[in-house]
NUZAMAR-616504 format. One record per residue (C-alpha): residue in one letter; x, y, z. Coordinates in steps of 0.05 Angstrom, whole numbers, padded with zeros to 5 digits, always signed. Layout:
residues N
AXYZ ...
end
This chain:
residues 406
X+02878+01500+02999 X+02811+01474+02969 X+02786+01485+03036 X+02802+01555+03049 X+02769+01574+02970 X+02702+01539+02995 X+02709+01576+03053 X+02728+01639+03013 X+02665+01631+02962 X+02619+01616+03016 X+02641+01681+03057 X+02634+01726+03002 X+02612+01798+03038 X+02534+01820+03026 X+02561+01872+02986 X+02590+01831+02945 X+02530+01780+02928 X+02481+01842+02914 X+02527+01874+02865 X+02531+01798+02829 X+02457+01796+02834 X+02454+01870+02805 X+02502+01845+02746 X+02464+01791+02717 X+02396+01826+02727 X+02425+01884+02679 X+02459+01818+02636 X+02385+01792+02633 X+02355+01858+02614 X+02401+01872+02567 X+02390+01803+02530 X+02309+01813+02528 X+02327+01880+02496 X+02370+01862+02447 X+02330+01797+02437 X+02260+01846+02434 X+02298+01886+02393 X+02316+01830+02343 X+02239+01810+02342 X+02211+01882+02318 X+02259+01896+02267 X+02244+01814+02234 X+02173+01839+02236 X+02191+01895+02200 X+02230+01866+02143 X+02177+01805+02147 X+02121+01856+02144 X+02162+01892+02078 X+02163+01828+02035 X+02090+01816+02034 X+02068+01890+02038 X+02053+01912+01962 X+02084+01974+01956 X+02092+02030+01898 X+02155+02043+01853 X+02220+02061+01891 X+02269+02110+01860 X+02326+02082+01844 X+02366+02136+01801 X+02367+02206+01797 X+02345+02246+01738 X+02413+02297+01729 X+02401+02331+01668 X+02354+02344+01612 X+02369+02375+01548 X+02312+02398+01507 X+02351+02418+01444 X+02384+02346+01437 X+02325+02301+01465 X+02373+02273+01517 X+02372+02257+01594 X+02437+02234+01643 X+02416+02198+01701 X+02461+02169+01758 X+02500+02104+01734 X+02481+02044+01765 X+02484+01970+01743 X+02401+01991+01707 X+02422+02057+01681 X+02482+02030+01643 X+02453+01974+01605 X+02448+01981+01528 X+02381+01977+01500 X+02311+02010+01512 X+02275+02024+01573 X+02224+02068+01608 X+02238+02122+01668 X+02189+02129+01717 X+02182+02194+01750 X+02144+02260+01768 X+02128+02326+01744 X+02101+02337+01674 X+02105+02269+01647 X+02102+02202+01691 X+02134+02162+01653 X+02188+02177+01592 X+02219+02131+01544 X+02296+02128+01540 X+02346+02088+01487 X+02416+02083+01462 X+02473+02101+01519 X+02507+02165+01484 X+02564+02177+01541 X+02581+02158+01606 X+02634+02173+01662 X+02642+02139+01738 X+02583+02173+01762 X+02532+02189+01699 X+02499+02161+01644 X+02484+02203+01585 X+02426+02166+01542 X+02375+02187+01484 X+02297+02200+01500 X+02249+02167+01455 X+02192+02215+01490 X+02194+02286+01467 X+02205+02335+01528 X+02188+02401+01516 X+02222+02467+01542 X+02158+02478+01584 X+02170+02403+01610 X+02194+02394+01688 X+02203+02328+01715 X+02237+02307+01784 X+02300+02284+01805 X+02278+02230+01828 X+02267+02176+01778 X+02260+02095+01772 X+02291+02058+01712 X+02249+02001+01684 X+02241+01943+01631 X+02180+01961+01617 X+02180+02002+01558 X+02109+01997+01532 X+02059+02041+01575 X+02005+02028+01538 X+01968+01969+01501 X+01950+02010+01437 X+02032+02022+01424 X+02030+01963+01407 X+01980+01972+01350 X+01959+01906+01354 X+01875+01898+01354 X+01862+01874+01433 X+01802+01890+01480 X+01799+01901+01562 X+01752+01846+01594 X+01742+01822+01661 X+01764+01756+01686 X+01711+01732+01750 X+01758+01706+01809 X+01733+01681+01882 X+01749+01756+01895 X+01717+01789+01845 X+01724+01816+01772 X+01807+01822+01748 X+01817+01873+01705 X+01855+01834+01636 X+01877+01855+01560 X+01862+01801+01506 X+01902+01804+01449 X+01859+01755+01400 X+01919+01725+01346 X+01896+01676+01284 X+01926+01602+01272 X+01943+01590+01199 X+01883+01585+01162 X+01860+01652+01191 X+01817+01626+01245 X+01810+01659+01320 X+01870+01618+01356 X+01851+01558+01402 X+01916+01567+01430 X+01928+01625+01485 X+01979+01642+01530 X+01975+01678+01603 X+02021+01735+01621 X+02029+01740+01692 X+02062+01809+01723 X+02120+01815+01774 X+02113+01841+01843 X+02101+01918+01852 X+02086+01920+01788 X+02022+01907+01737 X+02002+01870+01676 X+02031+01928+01635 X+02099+01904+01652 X+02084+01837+01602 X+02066+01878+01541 X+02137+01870+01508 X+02121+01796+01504 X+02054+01803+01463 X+02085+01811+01395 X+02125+01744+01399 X+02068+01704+01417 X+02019+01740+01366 X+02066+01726+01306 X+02065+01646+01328 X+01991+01653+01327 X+01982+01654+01405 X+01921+01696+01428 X+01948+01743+01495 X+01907+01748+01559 X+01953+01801+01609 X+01915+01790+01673 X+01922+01821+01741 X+01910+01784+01814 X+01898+01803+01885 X+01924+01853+01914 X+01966+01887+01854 X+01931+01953+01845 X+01878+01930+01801 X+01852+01869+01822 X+01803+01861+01881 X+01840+01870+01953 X+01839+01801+01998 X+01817+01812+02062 X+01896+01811+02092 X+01916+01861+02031 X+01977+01825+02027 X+02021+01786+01983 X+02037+01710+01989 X+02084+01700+01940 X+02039+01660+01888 X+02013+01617+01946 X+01942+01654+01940 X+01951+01690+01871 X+01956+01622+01832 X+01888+01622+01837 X+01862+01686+01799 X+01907+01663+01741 X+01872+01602+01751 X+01809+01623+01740 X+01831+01656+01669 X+01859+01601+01653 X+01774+01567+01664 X+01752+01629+01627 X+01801+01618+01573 X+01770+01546+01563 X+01703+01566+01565 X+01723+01614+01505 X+01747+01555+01458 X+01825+01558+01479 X+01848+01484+01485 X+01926+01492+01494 X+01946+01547+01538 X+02013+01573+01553 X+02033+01611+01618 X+02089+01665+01619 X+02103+01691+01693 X+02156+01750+01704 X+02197+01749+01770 X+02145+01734+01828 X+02095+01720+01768 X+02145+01656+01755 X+02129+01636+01821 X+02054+01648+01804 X+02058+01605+01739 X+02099+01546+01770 X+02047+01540+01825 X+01988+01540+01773 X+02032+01490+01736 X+02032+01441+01791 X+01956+01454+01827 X+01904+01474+01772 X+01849+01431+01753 X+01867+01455+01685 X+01935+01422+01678 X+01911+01382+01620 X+01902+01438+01567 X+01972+01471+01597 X+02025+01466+01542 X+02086+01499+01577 X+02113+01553+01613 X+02160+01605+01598 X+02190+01642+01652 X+02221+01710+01652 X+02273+01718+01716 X+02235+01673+01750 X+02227+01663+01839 X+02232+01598+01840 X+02268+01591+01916 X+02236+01643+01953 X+02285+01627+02014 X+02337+01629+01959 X+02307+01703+01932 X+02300+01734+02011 X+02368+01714+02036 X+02403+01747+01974 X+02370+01813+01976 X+02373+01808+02056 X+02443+01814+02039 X+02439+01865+01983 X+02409+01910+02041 X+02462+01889+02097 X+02407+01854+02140 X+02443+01824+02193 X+02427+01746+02181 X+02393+01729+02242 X+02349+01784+02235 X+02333+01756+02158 X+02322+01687+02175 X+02276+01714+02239 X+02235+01742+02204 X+02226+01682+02145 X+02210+01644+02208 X+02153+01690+02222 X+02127+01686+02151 X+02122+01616+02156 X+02095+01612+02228 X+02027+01620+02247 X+02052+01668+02302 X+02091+01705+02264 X+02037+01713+02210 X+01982+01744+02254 X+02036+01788+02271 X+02054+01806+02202 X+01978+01820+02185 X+01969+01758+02142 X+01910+01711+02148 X+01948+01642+02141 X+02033+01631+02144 X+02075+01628+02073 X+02087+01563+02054 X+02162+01568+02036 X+02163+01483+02030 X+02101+01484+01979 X+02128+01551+01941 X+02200+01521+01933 X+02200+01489+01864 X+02264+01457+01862 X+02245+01416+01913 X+02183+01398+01884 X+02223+01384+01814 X+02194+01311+01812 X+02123+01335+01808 X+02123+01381+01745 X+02091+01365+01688 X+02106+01412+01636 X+02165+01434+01585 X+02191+01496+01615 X+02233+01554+01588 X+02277+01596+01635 X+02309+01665+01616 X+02355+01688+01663 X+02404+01734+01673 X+02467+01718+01711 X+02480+01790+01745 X+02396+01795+01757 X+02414+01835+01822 X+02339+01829+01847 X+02329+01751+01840 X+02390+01709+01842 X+02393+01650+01777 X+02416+01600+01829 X+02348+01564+01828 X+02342+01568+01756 X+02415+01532+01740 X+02383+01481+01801 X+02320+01464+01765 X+02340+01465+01699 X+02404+01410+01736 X+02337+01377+01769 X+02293+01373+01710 X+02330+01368+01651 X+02282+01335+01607 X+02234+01391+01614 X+02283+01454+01629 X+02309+01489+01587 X+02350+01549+01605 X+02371+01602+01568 X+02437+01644+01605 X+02441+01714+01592 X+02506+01749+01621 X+02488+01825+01633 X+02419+01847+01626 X+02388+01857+01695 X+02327+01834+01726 X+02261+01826+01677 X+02303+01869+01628 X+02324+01817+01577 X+02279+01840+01524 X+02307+01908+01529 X+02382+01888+01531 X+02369+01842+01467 X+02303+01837+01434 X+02330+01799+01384 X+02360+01748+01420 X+02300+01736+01471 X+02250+01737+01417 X+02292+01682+01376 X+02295+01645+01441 X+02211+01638+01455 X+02193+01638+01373 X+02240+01575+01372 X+02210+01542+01434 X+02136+01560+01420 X+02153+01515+01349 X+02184+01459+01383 X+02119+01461+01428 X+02069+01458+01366 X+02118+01399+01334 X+02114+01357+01390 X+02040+01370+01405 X+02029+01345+01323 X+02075+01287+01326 
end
């Protein structure tokens, strides 16, 4: 019997052996398709995380009423939240103001404007909800100036915000505000006034590639592998201006900025903490999440952090050197920190999971400390409870100065 099936196999007809030949050439193609096909969309997503890019709408604007000063918007997670926020949009006015949640159903949120619209007003459906809140430096009405802070790059556009210790003297002690991705150093106005009142001059400075700041030649973000650097050179400025303790405050990728300047800056010696506001601290940890959040099939996610971290796959992408996930991965690096740190975070962050926060704070905890909140989004703590996240950095700050005079 095992004769005849040799015999069998090796008598197959030419038929036969050309239609097996046909099959696995259309297997084969099929396989460099799907596998070509796997490679351009990675470089896609790749190419989205380090392209800056401007505000997405995330909510539409349903409603307007004039005679009450109200607005409903589409209910999301954002929209819902208690508190006060800004609304980005278009038509008559860019930007609005929006506060206390009035009513809301399955599907709408009905909330109260803090901008006056007009009758003559139109703004678009389209909108973007934001933590932002302040637009402007002046609403604070606080006394501050706009300078320029000299980088390897070129001039960064900044806002000082001078503040006076307790005798009445300009502060030696500053702190640096360090802006998100996709976003500017107006997002880190609603931390000004908590700093100011502990006698902690403000510089809100902008790096490469945000909008303001010079361009690099790439155009691209690195995820505070590059960026470290402008805030670096404030931080030389800010010693060459008589500051001899300086704090750093980073928002969301601006955490990731802060930690980096943290552990590489020739300055580390005047650095007297860090305070981070929903913090990347894991970027592996921050991609795979909202790869998930937007269904990204996982081999097509983890492709395409591959490429970022390749120097093939960087060429392709359009940047001048790969991502260093290893360097930019803090927890890891946990050992090497210097500094007292405080963490705000927000549990249901939906942009940039807490999961490297809990592991840091677990990591470091003689210099961690992390403050949970349950519901208030992603860089929108201040907004949800101003109170609370105020109380929070005033505290710290004074446990700061005690140690530094013990």
């Amino acid at each position: 019997m095992m004769g005849s099936r040799r015999a069998g196999a090796a008598g197959a007809s030419p038929a036969a052996a050309t239609a097996a030949k046909t099959t696995i050439a259309a297997l084969a193609g099929a396989l460099g398709i799907s596998l070509a096909a796997l490679g351009t969309v990675s470089m896609r997503v790749a190419r989205r995380v380090v392209t800056p890019a401007g505000r997405v709408p995330d909510t539409e604007l349903l409603a307007v009423d004039v005679a009450a000063q109200t607005l409903t918007l589409s209910r999301t997670p954002d929209t819902e939240l208690p508190g006060r926020y800004g609304l980005f949009t278009t038509g008559t006015a860019s930007y609005v103001k929006v506060g206390a949640v009035l009513a809301l159903d399955q599907s709408s949120v009905k909330r109260k404007l803090l901008t006056q619209i007009g009758t003559d007003d139109r703004l678009s459906a389209a909108a973007a909800f934001s933590g932002w809140y302040y637009s402007d430096p002046a609403e604070l009405q606080l006394s501050y100036h706009s300078e320029l802070v000299g980088s390897s790059l070129g001039p960064c556009p900044a806002w000082f915000f001078p503040a006076a210790d307790e005798a009445g003297e300009p502060s030696d002690t500053w702190v640096i505000q360090i802006h998100g991705r996709g976003t500017t150093r107006t997002e880190t106005l609603r931390a000004v006034p908590v700093f100011h009142a502990a006698g902690v001059s403000s510089l809100l400075v902008s790096y490469r590639n945000d909008g303001e700041a010079p361009r690099s030649r790439s155009g691209t973000y690195m995820l505070g592998a590059t960026e470290w650097r402008d805030v670096d050179a404030a931080i030389g400025a800010a010693r060459r201006r008589g500051a001899r303790r300086i704090f750093l405050m980073g928002w969301s990728m601006g955490g990731a900025i802060a930690l980096q300047v943290a552990l590489n800056s020739a300055h580390r010696d005047i650095i007297a903490g860090v305070v981070l506001e929903s913090p990347a601290i894991d970027w592996r940890i921050v991609l795979d999440y909202q790869a998930h959040l937007l269904r990204i099939p996982g081999p097509v996610a983890s492709t395409a952090v591959r490429a970022l971290d390749s120097e093939w796959g960087s060429r392709v992408v359009g940047l001048n050197t790969p991502i260093p996930f290893d360097r930019l991965d803090v927890v890891a690096r946990a050992a090497e920190l210097r500094h007292p740190i405080l963490i705000l975070h927000s549990d249901d962050d939906g942009f940039v999971p807490a999961d490297a926060s809990y592991q840091l704070a677990e990591a470091r905890p003689d210099l961690v400390e992390l403050e949970v909140f349950r519901t208030a989004r992603h860089t929108k703590l201040w907004n949800y409870d101003p109170e609370r996240w105020t109380t929070v950095i005033r505290e710290w700050l004074e446990r700061r100065r005690s140690a530094a005079d013990s």
